[in-house]
C-alpha positions as CSV (number, residue, x, y, z in Angstrom):
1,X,97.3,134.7,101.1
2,X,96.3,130.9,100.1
3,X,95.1,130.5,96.5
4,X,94.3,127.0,95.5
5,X,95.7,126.0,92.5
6,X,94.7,123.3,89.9
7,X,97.1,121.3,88.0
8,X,96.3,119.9,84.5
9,X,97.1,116.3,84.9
10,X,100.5,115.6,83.1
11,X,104.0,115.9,83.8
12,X,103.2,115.8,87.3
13,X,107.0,115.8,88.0
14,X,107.2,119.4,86.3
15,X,104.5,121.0,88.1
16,X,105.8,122.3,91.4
17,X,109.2,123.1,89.2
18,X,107.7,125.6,86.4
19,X,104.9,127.6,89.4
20,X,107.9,128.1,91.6
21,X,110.6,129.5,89.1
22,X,107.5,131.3,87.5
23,X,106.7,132.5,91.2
24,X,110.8,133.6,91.6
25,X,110.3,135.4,88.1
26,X,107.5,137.5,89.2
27,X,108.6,138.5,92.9
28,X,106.8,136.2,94.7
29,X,109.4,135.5,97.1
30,X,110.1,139.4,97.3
31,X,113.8,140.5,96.7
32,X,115.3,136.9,96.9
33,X,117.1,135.7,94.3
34,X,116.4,132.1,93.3
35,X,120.1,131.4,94.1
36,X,119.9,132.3,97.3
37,X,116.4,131.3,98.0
38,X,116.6,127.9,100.8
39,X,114.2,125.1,98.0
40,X,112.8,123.6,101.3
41,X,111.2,127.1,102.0
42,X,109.4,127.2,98.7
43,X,108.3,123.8,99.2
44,X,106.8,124.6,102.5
45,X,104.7,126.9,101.0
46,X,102.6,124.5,98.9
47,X,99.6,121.9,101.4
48,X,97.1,119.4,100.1
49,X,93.4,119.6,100.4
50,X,92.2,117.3,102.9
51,X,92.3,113.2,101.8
52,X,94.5,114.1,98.9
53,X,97.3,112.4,97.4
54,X,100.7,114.3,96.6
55,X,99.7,113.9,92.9
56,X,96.5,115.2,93.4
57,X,95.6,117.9,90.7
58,X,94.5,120.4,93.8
59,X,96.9,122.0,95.9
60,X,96.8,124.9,98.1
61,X,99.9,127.7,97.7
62,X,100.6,130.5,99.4
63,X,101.6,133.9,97.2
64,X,102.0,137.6,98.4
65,X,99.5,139.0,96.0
66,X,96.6,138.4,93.2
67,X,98.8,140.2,91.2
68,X,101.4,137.5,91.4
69,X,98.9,134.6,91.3
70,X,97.5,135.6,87.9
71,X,101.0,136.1,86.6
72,X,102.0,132.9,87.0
73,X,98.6,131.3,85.8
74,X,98.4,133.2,83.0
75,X,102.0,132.5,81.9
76,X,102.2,129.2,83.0
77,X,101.5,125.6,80.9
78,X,100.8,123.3,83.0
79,X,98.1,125.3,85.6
80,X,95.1,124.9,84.6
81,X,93.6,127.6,87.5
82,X,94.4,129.9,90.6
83,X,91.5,130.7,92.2
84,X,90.5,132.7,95.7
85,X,88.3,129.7,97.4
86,X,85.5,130.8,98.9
87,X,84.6,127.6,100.4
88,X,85.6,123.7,100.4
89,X,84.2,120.7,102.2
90,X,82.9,117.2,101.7
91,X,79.5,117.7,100.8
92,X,76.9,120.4,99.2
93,X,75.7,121.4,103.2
94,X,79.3,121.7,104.3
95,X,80.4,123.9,101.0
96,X,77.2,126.3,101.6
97,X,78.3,126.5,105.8
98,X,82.0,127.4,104.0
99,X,81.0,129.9,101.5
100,X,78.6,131.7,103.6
101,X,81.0,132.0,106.4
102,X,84.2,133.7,103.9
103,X,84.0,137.6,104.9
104,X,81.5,139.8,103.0
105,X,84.4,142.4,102.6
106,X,85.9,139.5,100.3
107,X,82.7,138.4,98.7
108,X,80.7,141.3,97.9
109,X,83.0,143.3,95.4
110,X,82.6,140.6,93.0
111,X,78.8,140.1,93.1
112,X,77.6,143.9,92.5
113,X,75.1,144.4,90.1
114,X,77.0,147.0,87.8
115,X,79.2,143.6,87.2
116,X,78.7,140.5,84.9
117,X,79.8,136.5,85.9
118,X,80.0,133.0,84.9
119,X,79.6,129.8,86.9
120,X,81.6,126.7,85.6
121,X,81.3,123.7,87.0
122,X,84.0,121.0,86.6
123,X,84.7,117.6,88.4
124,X,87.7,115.3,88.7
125,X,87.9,111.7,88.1
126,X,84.0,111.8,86.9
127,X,82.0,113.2,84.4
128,X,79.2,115.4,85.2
129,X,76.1,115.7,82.5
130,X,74.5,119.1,81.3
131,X,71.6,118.5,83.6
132,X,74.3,117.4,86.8
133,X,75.9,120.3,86.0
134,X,72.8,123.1,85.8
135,X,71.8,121.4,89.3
136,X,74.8,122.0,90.9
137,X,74.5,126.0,89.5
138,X,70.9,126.1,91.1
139,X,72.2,124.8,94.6
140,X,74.2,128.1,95.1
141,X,71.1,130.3,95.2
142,X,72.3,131.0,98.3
143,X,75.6,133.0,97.3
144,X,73.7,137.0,96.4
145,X,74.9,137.3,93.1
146,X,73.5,140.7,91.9
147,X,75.1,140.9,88.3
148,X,74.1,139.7,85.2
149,X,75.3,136.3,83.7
150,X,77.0,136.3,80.9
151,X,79.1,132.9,79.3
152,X,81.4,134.7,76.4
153,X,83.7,137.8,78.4
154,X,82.6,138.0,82.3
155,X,83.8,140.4,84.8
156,X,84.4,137.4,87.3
157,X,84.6,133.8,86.6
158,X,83.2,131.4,89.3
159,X,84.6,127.8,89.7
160,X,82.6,124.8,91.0
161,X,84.8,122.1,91.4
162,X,84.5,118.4,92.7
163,X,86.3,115.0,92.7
164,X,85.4,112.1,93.0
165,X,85.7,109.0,95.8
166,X,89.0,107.4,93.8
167,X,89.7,104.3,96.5
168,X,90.1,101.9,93.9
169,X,92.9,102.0,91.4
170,X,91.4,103.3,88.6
171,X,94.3,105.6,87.4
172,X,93.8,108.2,89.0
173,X,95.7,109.2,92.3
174,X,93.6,108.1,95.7
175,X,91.1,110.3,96.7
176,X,89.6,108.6,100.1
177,X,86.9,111.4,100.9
178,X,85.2,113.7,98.0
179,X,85.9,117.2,98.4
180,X,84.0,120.3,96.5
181,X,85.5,123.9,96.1
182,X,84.0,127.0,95.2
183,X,86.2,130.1,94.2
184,X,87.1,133.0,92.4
185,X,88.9,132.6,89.5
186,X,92.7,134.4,88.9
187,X,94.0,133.4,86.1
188,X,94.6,130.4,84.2
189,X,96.9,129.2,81.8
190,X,96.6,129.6,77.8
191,X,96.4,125.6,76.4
192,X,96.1,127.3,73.2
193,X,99.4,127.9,72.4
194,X,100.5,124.2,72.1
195,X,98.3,123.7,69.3
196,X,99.7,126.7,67.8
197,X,103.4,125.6,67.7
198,X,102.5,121.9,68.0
199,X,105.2,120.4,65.4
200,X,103.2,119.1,62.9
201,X,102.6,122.5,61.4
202,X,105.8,123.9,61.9
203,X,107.5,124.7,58.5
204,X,111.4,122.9,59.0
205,X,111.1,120.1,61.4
206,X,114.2,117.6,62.6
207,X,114.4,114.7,64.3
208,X,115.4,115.7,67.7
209,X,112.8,118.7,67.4
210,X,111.5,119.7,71.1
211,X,108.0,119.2,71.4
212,X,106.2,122.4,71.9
213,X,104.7,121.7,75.2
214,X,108.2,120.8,76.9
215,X,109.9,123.9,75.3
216,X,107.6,126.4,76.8
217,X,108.4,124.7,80.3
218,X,112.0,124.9,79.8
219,X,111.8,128.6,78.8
220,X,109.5,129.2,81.7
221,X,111.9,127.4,84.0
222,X,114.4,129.7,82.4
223,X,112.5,132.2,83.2
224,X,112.5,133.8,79.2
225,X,111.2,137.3,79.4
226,X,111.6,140.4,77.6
227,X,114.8,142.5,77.7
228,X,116.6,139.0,78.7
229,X,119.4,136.9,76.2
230,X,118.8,133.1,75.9
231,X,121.3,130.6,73.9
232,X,120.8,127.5,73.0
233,X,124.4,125.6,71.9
234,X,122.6,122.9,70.5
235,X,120.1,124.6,68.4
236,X,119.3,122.0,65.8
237,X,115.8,123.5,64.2
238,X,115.2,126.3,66.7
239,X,112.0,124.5,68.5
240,X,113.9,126.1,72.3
241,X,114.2,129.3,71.3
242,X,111.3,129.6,69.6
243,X,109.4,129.2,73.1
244,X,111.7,131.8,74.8
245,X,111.2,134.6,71.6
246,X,107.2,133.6,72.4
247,X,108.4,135.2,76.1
248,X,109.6,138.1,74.7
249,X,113.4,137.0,75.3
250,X,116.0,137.8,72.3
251,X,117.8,134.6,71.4
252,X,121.2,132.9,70.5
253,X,121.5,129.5,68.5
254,X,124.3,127.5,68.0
255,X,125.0,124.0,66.3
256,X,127.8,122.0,64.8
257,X,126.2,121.2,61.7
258,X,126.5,124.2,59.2
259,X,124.2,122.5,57.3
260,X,120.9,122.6,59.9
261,X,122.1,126.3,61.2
262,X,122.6,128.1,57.5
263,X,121.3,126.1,54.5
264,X,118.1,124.5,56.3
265,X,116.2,122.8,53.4
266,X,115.8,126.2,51.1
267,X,115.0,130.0,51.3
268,X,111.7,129.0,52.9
269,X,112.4,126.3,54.6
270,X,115.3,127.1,57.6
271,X,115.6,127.8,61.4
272,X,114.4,131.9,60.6
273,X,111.3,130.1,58.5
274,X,110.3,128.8,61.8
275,X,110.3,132.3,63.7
276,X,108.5,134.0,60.3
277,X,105.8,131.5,60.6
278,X,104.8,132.7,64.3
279,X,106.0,136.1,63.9
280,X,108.7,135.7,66.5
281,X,111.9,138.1,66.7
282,X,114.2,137.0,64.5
283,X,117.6,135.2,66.5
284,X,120.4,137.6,66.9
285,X,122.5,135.3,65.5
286,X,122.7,131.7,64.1
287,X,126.7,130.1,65.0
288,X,128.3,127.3,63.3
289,X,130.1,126.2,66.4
290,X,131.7,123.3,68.8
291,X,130.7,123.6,72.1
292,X,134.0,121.9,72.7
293,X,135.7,124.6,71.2
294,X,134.0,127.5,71.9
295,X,134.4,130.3,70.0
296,X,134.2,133.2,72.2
297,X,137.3,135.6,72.6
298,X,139.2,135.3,75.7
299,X,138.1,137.7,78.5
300,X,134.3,137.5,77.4
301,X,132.3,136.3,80.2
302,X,128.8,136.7,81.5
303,X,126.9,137.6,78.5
304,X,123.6,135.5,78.5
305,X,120.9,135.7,81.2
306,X,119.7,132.0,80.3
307,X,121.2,129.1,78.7
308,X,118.1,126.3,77.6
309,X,119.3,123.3,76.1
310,X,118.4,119.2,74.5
311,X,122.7,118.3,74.6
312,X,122.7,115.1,72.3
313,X,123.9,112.1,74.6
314,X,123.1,109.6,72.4
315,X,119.6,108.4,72.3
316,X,118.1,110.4,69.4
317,X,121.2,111.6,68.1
318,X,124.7,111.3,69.0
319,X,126.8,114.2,70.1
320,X,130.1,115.2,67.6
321,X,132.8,117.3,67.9
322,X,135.4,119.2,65.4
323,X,138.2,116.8,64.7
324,X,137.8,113.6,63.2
325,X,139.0,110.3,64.4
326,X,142.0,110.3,62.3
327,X,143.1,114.5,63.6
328,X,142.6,113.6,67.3
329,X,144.3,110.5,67.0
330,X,147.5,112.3,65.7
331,X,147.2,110.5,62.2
332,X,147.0,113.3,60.0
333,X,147.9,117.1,60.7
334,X,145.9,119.9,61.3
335,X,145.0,121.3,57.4
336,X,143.7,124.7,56.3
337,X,140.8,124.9,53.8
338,X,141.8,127.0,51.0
339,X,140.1,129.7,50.0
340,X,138.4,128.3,47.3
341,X,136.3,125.6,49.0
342,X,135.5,127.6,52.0
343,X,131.8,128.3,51.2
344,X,131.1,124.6,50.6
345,X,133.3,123.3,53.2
346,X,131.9,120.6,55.7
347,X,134.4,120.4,58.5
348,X,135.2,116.9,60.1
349,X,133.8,115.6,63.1
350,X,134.3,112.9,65.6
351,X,132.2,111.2,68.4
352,X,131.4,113.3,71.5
353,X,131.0,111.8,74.7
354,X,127.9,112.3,76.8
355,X,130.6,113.0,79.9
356,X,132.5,115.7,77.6
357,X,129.5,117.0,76.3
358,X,127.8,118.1,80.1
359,X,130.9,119.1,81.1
360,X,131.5,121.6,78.0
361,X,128.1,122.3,78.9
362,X,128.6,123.3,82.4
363,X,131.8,125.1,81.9
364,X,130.3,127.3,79.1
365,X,127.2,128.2,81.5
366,X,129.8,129.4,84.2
367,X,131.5,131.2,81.8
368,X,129.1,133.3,79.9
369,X,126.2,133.3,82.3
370,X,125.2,136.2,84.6
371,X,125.0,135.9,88.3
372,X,121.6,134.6,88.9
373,X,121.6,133.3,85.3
374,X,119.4,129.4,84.5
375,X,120.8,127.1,83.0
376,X,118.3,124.3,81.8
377,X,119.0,120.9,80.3
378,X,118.1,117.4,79.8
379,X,120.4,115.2,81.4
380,X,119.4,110.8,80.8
381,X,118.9,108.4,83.8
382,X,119.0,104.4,83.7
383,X,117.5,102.7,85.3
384,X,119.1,99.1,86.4
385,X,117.2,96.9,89.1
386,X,114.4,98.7,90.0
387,X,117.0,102.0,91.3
388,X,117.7,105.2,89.8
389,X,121.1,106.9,89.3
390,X,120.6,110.2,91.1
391,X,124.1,111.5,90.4
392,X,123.8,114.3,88.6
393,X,126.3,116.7,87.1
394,X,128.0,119.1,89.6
395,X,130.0,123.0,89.3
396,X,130.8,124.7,92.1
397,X,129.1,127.6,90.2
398,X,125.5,126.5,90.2
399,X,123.2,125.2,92.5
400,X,120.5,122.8,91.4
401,X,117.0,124.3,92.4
402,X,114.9,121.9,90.7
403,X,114.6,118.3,89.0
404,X,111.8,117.0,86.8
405,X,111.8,113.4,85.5
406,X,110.1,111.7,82.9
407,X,109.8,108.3,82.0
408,X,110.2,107.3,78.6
409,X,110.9,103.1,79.6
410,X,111.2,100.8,81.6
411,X,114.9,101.3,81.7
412,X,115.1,104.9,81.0
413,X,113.8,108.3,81.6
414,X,115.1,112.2,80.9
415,X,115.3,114.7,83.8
416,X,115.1,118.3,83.3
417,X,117.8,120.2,85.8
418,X,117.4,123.3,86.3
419,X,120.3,125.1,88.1
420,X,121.0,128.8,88.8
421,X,125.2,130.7,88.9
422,X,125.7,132.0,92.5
423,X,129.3,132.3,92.2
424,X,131.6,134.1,89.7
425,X,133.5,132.1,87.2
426,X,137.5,132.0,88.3
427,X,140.7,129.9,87.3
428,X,140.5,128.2,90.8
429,X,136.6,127.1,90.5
430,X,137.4,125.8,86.8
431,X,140.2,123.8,87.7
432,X,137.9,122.7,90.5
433,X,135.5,121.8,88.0
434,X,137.8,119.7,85.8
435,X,138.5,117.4,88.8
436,X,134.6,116.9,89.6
437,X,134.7,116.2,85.7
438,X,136.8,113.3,86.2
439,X,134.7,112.1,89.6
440,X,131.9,112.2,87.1
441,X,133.5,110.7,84.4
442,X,134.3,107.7,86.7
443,X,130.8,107.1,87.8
444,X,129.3,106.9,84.6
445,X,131.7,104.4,83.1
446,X,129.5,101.6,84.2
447,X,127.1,103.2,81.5
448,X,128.8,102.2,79.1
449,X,130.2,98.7,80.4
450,X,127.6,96.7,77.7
451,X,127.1,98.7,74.7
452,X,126.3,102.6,74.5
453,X,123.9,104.6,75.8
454,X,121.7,103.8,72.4
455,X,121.5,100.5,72.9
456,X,121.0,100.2,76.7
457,X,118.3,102.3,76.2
458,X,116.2,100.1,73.2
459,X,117.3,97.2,74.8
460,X,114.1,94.8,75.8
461,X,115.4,94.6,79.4
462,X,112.0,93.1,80.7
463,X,112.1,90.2,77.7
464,X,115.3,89.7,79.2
465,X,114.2,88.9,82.7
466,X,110.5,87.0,81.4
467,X,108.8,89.3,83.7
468,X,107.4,92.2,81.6
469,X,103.8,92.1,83.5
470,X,105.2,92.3,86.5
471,X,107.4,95.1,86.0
472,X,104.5,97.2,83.8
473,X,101.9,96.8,86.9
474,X,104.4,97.7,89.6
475,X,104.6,101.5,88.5
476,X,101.9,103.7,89.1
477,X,99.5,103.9,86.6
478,X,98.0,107.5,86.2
479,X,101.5,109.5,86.6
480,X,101.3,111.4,83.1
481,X,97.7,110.4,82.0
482,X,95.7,112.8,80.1
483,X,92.3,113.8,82.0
């Protein structure tokens, strides 16, 4: 059946990305897997309202079940409704033709007099007064409700919703036509919980902590849910895995640091603060480890169903590794801590590449996911001349299933990937992957060719050029607004 579903308008790239692996999570697509599931036939399920553009906060989608519609809206961030539409059309007379022509066997469950409802009326790119909005309530006389209103805990929920004529650019996306819906509502998403674990309030905070709102999308493209592992090999202050724990998932941390994963600032003030303050599961475990020397026993393989990750390439933070320049060099020998400073020990390190680091990365995930695992990262794009550098890491393990970018500059934006083990991790398919390593590595010297990453990054690229105007007006301006 076709629900129409309403977007809040942000993250616009991340909208399609979190409904659909929500969708796969809750058997929309029926005994699929997502690693086997074609992406064009998931995208083919999704149309636009007449007039609309393809960042339009209204889309239709097509689901098996209610069930399954109010799943997803009630787990997900970033829909702000699923509703059964009763009716759409351009005007008032051509809603009413609409509405009263939906079957009666559809419409007259909801409107008995044993049940209670609520109208709501909302509107897009306009604001509609109290006295707009009590007009537009009085215009439906003609749908039979029989129940009694009531605005605190209705049986149904009724949705009145209109945009507005958007021709001219006034940051919103082009609307040519209005267009008015009535519906039913599903299910809608819970905004409240980024105010809950918004990071200001959280009791030990870092500086590469993952802003609430973008850690619940990762764990829903992950797919967290109860009776499922998720690790994070980058831990930091916990901010990932305390989203997937929200879900119900057990989780895994890991960090090089020994200082962030078991002293924290204090007793009170650590990575298991921040799940005590929410109420959370504790982790299973807290590792000091190297992701570039892993720590697992040979043999062990396929233990986590979800690996959700921030890998430091270099912006915020730089990646490090166990070493030290000096031991990898060959200058000094490898050493053994005695005994007596073991406690207190803070082992060596050495820069970690942003190619080393995604391809420890991916060769963990094939290791010590499940089939059908998710792995989700962040993976950095420049941008040079206007272009974007689409090559993206590769394993014969994975398929990508979906990519969401956001811009942070001019220059340079993240993307969240998103990719899901269909094949079992061998000898032959690691050696494999050690040659794509060095493909990558090859492409992604030109990175580096002026500076770091850091510094390309911060750069003022559009001082550079005297053209800053320019280059702000050329990109869209309502991709990511608030509304």
């Amino acid at each position: 059946m076709w629900y129409l579903c309403v977007f809040y308008h942000r993250l616009l790239d991340y909208r399609k990305p979190e409904f659909e692996s929500l969708a796969d999570l809750f058997g929309a697509f029926g005994d699929k897997r997502s690693s086997d599931f074609n992406t064009q036939d998931k995208v083919s399920q999704w149309r636009l309202p007449k007039h609309h553009h393809p960042d339009s906060p209204f889309h239709f989608v097509h689901l098996p079940s209610e069930d399954v519609a109010r799943n997803i809206a009630n787990r997900s961030i970033l829909v702000k409704g699923i509703y059964e539409l009763w009716g759409e059309g351009n005007d008032f007379e051509e809603l009413e033709e609409a509405v009263k022509s939906y079957p009666d066997e559809r419409k007259l469950p909801y409107l008995e007099s044993e049940s209670t409802f609520k109208v709501t009326v909302d509107s897009f790119g306009k604001v509609l007064s109290l006295q707009e909005q009590n007009e537009r309530i009085q215009g439906l006389s003609y749908i039979p409700f029989k129940g009694r209103v009531n605005l605190k805990n209705p049986d149904h929920n009724f949705w009145l919703m209109e945009t507005d004529e958007n021709e001219t650019n006034n940051g919103l996306p082009p609307v040519v036509k209005r267009r008015i819906f009535f519906g039913r509502e599903i299910g809608g998403a819970d905004r409240k919980l980024i105010p809950l674990y918004q990071l200001k309030t959280r009791n030990y905070l870092g500086p590469t902590a993952m802003d609430a709102e973008m850690a619940f999308l990762m764990a829903n493209q992950a797919q967290a849910a109860p009776g499922k592992l998720v690790y994070d090999p980058f831990v930091g202050t916990g901010s990932i895995l305390v989203s997937a724990a929200h879900f119900g998932a057990m989780t895994m941390g890991a960090d090089i640091d020994i200082r962030v994963v078991r002293d924290g600032r204090g007793p009170d003030c650590n990575v298991w603060s921040n799940f005590k303050q929410y109420g959370l599961p504790m982790p299973i475990g807290l590792l000091r480890a190297d992701n570039n020397l892993p720590p697992w026993r040979p043999g062990l393989k396929e233990v986590f169903d979800a690996i959700i990750c921030d890998p430091p390439y270099g912006v915020r933070a730089g990646g490090r590794k166990s070493g030290g320049r000096k031991l990898l060099k060959g200058i000094v020998g490898p050493y053994t801590v005695p005994d007596d400073k073991r406690a207190d020990h803070i082992p060596s390190t050495a820069a970690y590449t942003l190619v080393e680091c995604v391809h420890d990365l991916l060769d963990l995930a094939a290791r010590m996911l499940v089939m059908g695992g998710r792995l989700v990262f962040f993976y950095p794009v420049l941008r040079e001349d206007g272009s974007v550098e689409t090559h993206f890491p590769e394993h014969l393990c994975f398929k990508l299933v979906a990519t969401s970018e956001q811009m942070l500059s001019s220059r340079y934006s993240r993307v969240l990937l998103t990719m899901v083990k269909t094949s079992l991790y061998t000898e032959e398919l690691a050696l494999a992957a050690r040659i794509k390593h060095l493909e990558f590595r090859e492409n992604h010297l030109k990175w580096l060719e002026n500076g770091n990453l850091h510094s390309l990054v911060f750069s003022p690229a559009d001082a550079e050029s005297g053209d800053s105007k320019v280059s702000k007006e050329s990109k869209p301006k309502y991709r990511g607004k608030y509304v």
